[in-house]
MIGU-476419 format. One record per residue (C-alpha): residue number from 1; residue in one letter; x, y, z. Coordinates in steps of 0.2 Angstrom, whole numbers, always signed. Example, Ala and Ser with C-alpha at 12.3 -4.5 7.8 and 13.67 -1.06 7.14 Angstrom:
<recs>
<rec 1, 'A', <+62, -22, +39>>
<rec 2, 'S', <+68, -5, +36>>
</recs>
This chain:
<recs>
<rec 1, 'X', <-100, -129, +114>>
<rec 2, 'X', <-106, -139, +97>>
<rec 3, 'X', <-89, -146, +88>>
<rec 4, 'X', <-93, -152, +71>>
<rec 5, 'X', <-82, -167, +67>>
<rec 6, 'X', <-71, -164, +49>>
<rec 7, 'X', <-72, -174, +36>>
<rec 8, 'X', <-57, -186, +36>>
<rec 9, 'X', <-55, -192, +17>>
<rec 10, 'X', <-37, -188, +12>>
<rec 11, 'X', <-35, -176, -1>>
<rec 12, 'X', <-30, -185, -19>>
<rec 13, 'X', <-21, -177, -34>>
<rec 14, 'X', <-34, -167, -42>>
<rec 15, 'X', <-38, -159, -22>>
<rec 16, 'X', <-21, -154, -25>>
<rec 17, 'X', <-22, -148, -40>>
<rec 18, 'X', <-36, -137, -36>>
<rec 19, 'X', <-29, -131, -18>>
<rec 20, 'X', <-13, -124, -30>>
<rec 21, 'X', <-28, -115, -40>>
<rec 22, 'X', <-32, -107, -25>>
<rec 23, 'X', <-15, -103, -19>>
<rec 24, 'X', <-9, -98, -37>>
<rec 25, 'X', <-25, -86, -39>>
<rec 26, 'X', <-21, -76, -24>>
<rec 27, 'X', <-3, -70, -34>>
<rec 28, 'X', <-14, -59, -44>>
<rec 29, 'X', <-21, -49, -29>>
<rec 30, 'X', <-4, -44, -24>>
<rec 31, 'X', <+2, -45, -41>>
<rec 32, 'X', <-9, -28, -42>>
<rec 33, 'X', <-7, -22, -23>>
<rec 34, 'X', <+11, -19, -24>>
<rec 35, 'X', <+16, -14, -42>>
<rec 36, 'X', <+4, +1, -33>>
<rec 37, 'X', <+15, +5, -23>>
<rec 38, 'X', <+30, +6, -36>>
<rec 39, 'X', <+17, +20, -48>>
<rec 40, 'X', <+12, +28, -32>>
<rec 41, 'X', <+28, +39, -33>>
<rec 42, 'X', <+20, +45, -51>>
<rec 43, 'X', <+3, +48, -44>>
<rec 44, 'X', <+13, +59, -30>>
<rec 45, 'X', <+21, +69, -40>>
<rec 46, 'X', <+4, +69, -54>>
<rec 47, 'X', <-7, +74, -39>>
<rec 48, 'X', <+4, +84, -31>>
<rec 49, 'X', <+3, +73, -14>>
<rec 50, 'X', <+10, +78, +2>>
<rec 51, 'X', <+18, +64, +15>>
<rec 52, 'X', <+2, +66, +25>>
<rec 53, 'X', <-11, +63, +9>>
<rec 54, 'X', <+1, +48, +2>>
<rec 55, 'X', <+0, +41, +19>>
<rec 56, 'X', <-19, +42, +19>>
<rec 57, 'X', <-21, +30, +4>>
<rec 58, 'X', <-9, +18, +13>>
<rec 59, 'X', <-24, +21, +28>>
<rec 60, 'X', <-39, +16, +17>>
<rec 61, 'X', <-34, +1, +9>>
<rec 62, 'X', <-29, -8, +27>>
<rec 63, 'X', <-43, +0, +37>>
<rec 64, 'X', <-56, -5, +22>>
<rec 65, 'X', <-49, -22, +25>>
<rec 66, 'X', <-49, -22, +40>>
<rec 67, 'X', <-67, -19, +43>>
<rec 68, 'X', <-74, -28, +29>>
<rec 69, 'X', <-63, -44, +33>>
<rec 70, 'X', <-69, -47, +52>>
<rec 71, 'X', <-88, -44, +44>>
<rec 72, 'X', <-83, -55, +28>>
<rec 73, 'X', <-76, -69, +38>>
<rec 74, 'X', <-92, -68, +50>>
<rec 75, 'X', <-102, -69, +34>>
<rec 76, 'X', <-90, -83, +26>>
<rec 77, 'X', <-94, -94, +40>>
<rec 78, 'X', <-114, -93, +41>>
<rec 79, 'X', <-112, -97, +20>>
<rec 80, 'X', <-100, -112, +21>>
<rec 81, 'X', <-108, -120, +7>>
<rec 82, 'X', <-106, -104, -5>>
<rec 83, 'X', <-86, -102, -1>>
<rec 84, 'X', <-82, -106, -17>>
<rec 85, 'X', <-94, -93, -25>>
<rec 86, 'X', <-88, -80, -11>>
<rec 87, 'X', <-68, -83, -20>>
<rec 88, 'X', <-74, -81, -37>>
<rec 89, 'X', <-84, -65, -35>>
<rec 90, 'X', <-69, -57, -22>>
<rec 91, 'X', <-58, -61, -37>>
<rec 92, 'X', <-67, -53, -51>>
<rec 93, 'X', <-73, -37, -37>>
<rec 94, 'X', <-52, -35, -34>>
<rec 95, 'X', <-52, -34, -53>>
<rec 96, 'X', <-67, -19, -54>>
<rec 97, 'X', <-58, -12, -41>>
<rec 98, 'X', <-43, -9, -49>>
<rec 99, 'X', <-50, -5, -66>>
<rec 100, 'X', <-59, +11, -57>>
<rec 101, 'X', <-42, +16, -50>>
<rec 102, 'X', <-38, +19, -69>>
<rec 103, 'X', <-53, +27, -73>>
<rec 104, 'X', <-52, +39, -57>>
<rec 105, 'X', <-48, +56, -61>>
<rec 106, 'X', <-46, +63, -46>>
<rec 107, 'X', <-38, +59, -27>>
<rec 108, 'X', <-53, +54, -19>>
<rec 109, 'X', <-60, +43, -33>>
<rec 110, 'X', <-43, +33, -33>>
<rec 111, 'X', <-47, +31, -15>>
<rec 112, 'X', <-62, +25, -16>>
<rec 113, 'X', <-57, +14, -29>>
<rec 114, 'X', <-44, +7, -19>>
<rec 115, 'X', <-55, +5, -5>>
<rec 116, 'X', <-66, -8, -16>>
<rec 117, 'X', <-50, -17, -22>>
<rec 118, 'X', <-45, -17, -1>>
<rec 119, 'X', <-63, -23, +2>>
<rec 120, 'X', <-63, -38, -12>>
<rec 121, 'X', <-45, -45, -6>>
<rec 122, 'X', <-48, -46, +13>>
<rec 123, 'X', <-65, -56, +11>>
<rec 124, 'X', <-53, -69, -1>>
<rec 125, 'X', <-39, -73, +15>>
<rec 126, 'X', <-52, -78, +29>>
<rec 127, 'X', <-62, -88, +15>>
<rec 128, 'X', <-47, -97, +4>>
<rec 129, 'X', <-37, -100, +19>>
<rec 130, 'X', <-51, -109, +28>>
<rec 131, 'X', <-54, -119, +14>>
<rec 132, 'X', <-36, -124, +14>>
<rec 133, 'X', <-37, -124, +34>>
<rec 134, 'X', <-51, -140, +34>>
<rec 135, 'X', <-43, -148, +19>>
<rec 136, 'X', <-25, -148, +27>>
<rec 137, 'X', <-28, -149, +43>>
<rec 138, 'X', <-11, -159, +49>>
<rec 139, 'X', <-1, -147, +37>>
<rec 140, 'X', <-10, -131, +42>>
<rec 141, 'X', <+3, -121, +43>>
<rec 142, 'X', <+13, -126, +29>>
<rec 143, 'X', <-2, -122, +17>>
<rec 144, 'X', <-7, -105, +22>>
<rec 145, 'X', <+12, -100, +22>>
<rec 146, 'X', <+13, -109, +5>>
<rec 147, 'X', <-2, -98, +2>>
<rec 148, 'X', <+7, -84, +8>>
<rec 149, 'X', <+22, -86, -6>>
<rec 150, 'X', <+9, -88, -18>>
<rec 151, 'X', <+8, -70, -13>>
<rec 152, 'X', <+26, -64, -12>>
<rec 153, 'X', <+27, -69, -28>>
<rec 154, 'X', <+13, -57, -34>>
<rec 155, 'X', <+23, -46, -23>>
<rec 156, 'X', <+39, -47, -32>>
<rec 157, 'X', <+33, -47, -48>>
<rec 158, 'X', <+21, -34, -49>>
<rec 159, 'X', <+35, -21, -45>>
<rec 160, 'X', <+46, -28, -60>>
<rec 161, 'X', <+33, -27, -71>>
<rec 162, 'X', <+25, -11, -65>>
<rec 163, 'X', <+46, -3, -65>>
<rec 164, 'X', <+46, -7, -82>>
<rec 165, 'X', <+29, -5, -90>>
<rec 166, 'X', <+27, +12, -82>>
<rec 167, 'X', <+40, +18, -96>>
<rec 168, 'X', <+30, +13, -108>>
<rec 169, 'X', <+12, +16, -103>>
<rec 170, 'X', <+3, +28, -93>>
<rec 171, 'X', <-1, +19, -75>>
<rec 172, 'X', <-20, +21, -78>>
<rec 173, 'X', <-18, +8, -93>>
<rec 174, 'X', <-9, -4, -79>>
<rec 175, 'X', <-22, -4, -68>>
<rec 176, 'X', <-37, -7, -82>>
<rec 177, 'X', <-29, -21, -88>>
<rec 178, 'X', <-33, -30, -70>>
<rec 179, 'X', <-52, -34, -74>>
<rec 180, 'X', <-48, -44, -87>>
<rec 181, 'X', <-36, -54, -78>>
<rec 182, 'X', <-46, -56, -64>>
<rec 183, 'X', <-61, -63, -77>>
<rec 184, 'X', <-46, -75, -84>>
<rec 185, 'X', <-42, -81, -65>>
<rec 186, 'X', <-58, -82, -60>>
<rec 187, 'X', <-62, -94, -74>>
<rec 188, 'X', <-48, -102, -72>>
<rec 189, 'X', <-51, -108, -54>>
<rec 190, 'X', <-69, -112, -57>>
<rec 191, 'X', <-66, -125, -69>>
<rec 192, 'X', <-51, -131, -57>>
<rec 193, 'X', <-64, -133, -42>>
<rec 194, 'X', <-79, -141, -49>>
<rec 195, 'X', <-67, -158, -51>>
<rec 196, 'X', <-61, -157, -34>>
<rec 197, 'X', <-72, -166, -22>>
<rec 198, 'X', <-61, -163, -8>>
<rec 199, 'X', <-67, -144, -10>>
<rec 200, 'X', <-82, -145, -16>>
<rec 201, 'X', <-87, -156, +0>>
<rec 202, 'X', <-79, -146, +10>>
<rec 203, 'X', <-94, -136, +22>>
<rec 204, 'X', <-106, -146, +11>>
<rec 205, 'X', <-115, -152, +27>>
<rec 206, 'X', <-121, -135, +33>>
<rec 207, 'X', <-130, -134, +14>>
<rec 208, 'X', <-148, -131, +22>>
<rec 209, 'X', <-145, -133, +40>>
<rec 210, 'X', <-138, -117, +42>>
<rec 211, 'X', <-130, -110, +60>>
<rec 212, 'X', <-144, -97, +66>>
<rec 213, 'X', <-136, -79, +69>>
<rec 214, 'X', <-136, -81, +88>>
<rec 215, 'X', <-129, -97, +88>>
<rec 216, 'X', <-114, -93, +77>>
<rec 217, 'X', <-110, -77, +88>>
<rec 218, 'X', <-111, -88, +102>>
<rec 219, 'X', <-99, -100, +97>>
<rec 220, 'X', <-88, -85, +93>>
<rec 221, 'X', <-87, -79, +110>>
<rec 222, 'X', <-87, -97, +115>>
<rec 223, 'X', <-72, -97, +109>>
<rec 224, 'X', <-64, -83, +112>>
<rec 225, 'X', <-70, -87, +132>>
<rec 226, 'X', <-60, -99, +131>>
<rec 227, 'X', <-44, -98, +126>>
<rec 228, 'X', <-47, -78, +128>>
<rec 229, 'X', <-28, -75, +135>>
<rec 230, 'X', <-18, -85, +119>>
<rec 231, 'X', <-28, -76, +108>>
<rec 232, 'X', <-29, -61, +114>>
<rec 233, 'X', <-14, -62, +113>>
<rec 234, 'X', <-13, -66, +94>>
<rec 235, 'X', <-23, -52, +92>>
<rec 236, 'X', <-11, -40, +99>>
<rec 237, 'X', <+6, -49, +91>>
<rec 238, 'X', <-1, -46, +74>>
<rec 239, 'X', <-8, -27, +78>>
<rec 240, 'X', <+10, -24, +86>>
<rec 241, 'X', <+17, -31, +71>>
<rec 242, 'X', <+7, -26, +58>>
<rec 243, 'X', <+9, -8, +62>>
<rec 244, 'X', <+26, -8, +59>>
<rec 245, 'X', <+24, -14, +45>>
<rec 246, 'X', <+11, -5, +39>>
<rec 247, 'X', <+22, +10, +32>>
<rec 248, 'X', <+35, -3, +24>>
<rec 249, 'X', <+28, -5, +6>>
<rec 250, 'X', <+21, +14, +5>>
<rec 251, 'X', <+36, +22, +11>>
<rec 252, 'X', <+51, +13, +4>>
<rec 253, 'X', <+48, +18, -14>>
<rec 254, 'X', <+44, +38, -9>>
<rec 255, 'X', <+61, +35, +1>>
<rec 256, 'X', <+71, +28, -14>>
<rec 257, 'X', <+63, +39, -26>>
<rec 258, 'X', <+64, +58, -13>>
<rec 259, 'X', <+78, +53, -1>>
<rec 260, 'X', <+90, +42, -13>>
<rec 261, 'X', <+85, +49, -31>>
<rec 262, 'X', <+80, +31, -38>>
<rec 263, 'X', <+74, +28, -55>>
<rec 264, 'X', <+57, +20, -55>>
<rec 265, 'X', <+66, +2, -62>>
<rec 266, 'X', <+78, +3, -47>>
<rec 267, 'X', <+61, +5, -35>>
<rec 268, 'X', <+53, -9, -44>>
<rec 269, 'X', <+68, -19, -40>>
<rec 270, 'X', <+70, -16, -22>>
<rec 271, 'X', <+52, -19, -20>>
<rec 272, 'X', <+54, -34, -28>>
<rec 273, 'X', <+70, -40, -18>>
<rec 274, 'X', <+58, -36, -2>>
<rec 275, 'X', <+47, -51, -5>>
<rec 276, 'X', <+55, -63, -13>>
<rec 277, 'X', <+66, -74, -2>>
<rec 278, 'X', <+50, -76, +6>>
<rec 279, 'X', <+44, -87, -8>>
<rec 280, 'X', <+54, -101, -1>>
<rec 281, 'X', <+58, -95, +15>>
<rec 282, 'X', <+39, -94, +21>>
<rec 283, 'X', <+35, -112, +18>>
<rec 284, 'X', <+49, -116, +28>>
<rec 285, 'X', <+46, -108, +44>>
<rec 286, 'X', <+28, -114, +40>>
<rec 287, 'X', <+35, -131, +40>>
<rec 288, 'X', <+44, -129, +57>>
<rec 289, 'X', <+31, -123, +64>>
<rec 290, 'X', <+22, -137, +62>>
<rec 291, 'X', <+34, -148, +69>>
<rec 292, 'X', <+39, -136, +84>>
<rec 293, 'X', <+28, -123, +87>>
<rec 294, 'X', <+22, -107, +81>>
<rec 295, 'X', <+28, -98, +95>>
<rec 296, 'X', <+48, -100, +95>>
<rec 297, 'X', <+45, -98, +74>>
<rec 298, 'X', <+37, -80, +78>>
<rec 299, 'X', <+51, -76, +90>>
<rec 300, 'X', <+66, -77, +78>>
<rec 301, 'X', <+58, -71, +64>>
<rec 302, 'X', <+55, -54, +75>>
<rec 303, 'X', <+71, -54, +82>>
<rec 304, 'X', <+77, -57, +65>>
<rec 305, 'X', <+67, -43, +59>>
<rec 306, 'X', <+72, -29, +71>>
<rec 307, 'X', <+90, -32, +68>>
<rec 308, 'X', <+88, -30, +51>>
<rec 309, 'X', <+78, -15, +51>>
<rec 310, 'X', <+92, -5, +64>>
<rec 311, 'X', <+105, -11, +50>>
<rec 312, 'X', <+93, -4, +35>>
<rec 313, 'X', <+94, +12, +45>>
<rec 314, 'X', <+112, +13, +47>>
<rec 315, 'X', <+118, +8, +31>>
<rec 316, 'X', <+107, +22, +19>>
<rec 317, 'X', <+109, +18, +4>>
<rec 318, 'X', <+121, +7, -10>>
<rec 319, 'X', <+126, -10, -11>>
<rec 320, 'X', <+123, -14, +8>>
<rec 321, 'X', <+107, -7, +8>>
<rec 322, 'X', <+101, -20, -8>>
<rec 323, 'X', <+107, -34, +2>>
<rec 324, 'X', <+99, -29, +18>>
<rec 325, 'X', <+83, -26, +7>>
<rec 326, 'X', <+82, -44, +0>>
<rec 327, 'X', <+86, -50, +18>>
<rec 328, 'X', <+71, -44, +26>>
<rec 329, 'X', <+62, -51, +12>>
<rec 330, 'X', <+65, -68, +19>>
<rec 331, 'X', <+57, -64, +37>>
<rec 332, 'X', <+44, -48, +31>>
<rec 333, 'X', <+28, -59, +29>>
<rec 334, 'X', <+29, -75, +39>>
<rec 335, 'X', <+23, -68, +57>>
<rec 336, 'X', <+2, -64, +52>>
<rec 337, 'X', <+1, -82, +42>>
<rec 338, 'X', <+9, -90, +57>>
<rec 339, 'X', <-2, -82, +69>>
<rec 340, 'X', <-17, -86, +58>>
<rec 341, 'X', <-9, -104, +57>>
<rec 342, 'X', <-11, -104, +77>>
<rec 343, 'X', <-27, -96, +79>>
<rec 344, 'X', <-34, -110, +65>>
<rec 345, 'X', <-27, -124, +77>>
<rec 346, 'X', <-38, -118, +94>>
<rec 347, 'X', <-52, -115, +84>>
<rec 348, 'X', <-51, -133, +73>>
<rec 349, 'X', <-66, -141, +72>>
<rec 350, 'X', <-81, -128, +76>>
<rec 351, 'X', <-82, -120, +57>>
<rec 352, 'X', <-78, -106, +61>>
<rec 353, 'X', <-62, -102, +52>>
<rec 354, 'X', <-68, -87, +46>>
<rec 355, 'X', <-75, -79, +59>>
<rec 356, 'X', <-57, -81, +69>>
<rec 357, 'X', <-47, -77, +55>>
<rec 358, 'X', <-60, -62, +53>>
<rec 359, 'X', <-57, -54, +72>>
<rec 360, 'X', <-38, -57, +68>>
<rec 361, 'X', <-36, -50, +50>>
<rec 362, 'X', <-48, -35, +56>>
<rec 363, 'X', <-34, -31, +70>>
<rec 364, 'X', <-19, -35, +59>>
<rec 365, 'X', <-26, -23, +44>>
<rec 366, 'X', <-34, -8, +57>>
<rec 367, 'X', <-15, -5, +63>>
<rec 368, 'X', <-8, -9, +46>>
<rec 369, 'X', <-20, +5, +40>>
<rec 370, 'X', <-15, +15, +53>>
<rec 371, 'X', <+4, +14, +51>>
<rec 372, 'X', <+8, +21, +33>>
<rec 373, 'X', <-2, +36, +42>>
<rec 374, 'X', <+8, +37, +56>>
<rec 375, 'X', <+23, +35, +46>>
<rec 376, 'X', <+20, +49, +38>>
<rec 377, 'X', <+20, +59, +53>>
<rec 378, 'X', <+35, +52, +58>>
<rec 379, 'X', <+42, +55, +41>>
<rec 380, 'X', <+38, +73, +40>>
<rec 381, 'X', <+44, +76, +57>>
<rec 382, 'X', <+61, +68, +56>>
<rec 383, 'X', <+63, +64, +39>>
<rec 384, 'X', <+63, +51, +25>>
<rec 385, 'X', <+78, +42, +35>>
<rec 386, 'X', <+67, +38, +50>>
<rec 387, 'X', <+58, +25, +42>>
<rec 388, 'X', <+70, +10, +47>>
<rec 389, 'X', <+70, +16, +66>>
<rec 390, 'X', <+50, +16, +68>>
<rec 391, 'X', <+51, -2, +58>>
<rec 392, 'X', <+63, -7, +71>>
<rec 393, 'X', <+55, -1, +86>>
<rec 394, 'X', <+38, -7, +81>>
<rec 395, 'X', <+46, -24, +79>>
<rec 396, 'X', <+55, -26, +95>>
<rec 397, 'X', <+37, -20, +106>>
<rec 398, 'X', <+31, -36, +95>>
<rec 399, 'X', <+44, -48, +101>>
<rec 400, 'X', <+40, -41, +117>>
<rec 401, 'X', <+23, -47, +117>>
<rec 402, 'X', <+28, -63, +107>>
<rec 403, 'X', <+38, -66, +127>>
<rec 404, 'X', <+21, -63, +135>>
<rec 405, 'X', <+13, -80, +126>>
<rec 406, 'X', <+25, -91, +133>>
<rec 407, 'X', <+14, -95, +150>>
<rec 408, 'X', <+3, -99, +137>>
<rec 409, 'X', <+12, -107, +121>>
<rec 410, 'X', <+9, -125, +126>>
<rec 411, 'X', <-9, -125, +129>>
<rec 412, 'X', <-10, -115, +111>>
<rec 413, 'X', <-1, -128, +103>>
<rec 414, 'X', <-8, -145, +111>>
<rec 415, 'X', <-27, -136, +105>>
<rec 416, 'X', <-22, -138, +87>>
<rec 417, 'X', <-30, -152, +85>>
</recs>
């Protein structure tokens, strides 16, 4: 099996400089991807949408990720020296994407919109986390947790602002704003890394030797051959996990706005409150996990995450319910970096960061895709109230799994590097 030695030059100020333009840049994706969710009660009443048709919408954004990020991350690797050309134009395609979702004027349009939008982000995460990846490589996991908070924040903030400017514009002029911005952000970033030399180095050895096709798929399932039992066992954490999760960020908003009677502002809030901790909490955990392990990281953030999820369900609505909210916003999106954090460390060194995170991200978002669906089953079978209980169970068969690594937690963790 080739290993390709990294390049050891230690990052200076303006690397850092640039790796925060890359970690700032990806707010905006989900700046966008979740004040959706707080207009998507509009669109369901507009539409008139049923539980299994708003479900559907959840389905295509994760399943065209899906997809397109195992293919994009495949494609990532064989073009190491155009990764920085692959994050511009996924910026500015997550910006079109958007922009047609405002021009859509009918169900189907907005889902293929959406699907382009989907498509754009899930090639930036295998790309922009493996830069980062080869940068960093003895802070892995604080960086793309770090990177991960670069996204709560677009997660907190989109529905704040999408709460308050949906009072005072129609949703479609929200979502044509998003080219523009992604024009701005892309430019932004562009002129950020052209002076770093750590990024613009990094892969620069493969310019004109590329890895043939066979080769690349070789090293692949090299890998995978293996260390085939810890990662398919990564694989199968982060589907379990990501299809509970996969109704949280659709369903929660239709729950407050049909089962509780809350006003668009007061979704926008909780939605907000359901990724912010994770701002500071998730560079934390990354942190730990650097110094302890991924595993024991993963397994108290699950635990965590089911005991919440049965006390979301018993409390129903009021000032418990808020807290609660904001609580799980502290554990909600640290497992999928962590596991990403882990995968990076076996596969360290053969340039294939995006082929790995690819396979992963493409099982993460196929059941993710999946979920908000199934919710929907669930949910017009038992009701809005039955959300909580599916999280909750969904996260406990995680943790379950999450027992099944430890045979094979200290071989993961002593292949890092």
């Amino acid at each position: 099996m080739a290993a390709v030695t990294q390049v050891s030059t230690e990052p200076e100020l303006r690397d850092h400089v640039a790796a925060g333009a890359v970690i700032t840049s990806h707010t905006l994706q989900h700046l966008y991807g979740h004040a959706f969710w707080v207009i998507l009660p509009t669109i369901y009443a507009a539409l008139g949408l049923n539980p299994i048709t708003a479900g559907l919408i959840g389905t295509v954004r994760q399943v065209g990720s899906g997809v397109s990020s195992t293919v994009g991350g495949f494609l990532v690797d064989r073009l190491q020296h155009r990764r920085l050309v692959i994050l511009y134009l996924s910026l500015i395609a997550m910006g079109l994407g958007y922009f047609l979702v405002g021009l859509a004027p009918t169900y189907v349009l907005i889902l293929a919109a959406l699907g382009v939008a989907s498509i754009a982000g899930s090639i930036w995460h295998p790309t922009a986390r493996g830069l980062l990846s080869q940068t960093y490589p003895q802070r892995r996991g604080f960086m793309i947790t770090v990177d991960r908070s670069a996204g709560s924040v677009g997660d907190s903030a989109g529905p704040l602002l999408a709460g308050w400017l949906v009072a005072y514009l129609l949703w479609q002029q929200i979502f044509l704003a998003a080219f523009p911005l992604a024009l701005l952000f892309a430019f932004l970033l562009w002129r950020l890394l052209r002076r770093s030399e750590a990024f613009q180095n990094v892969g620069a050895r493969s310019r004109g030797q590329a890895r043939p096709f066979r080769e690349q798929v070789r090293d692949l399932m090299g890998l995978f051959r293996e260390n085939r039992r810890i990662l398919s066992l990564l694989i199968l954490i982060k589907a379990v996990a990501g299809f509970g999760q996969g109704g949280l960020f659709l369903w929660l908003p239709l729950y407050l706005s049909e089962y509780v009677g809350m006003s668009t502002a007061g979704i926008g809030f909780h939605l907000a409150l359901l990724t912010a901790m994770g701002t500071i909490t998730n560079p934390a955990f990354g942190y730990l996990s650097d110094r302890i392990g991924r595993m024991p990281v993963i397994a108290i953030v699950l635990a965590a995450k089911v005991g919440i999820a049965v006390l979301l369900a018993l409390s129903g609505a009021g000032l418990i319910f808020t807290l609660l909210v904001a609580v799980m916003g502290a554990f909600n999106f640290v497992v999928n970096p962590l596991v990403q954090a882990w995968a990076l460390d076996i596969a360290h060194g053969r340039k294939l960061e995006g082929s790995t995170l690819g396979v992963l991200d493409g099982a993460n978002f196929i059941f993710t895709g999946i979920g908000p669906l199934m919710v929907g089953v669930v949910v017009a079978a038992w009701g809005f109230e039955s959300l909580f209980w599916y999280i909750a169970a969904l996260s406990a068969a995680a943790l379950v799994v999450v027992m099944f690594t430890l045979p094979f937690a200290r071989a993961g963790w002593t292949n890092r590097m």
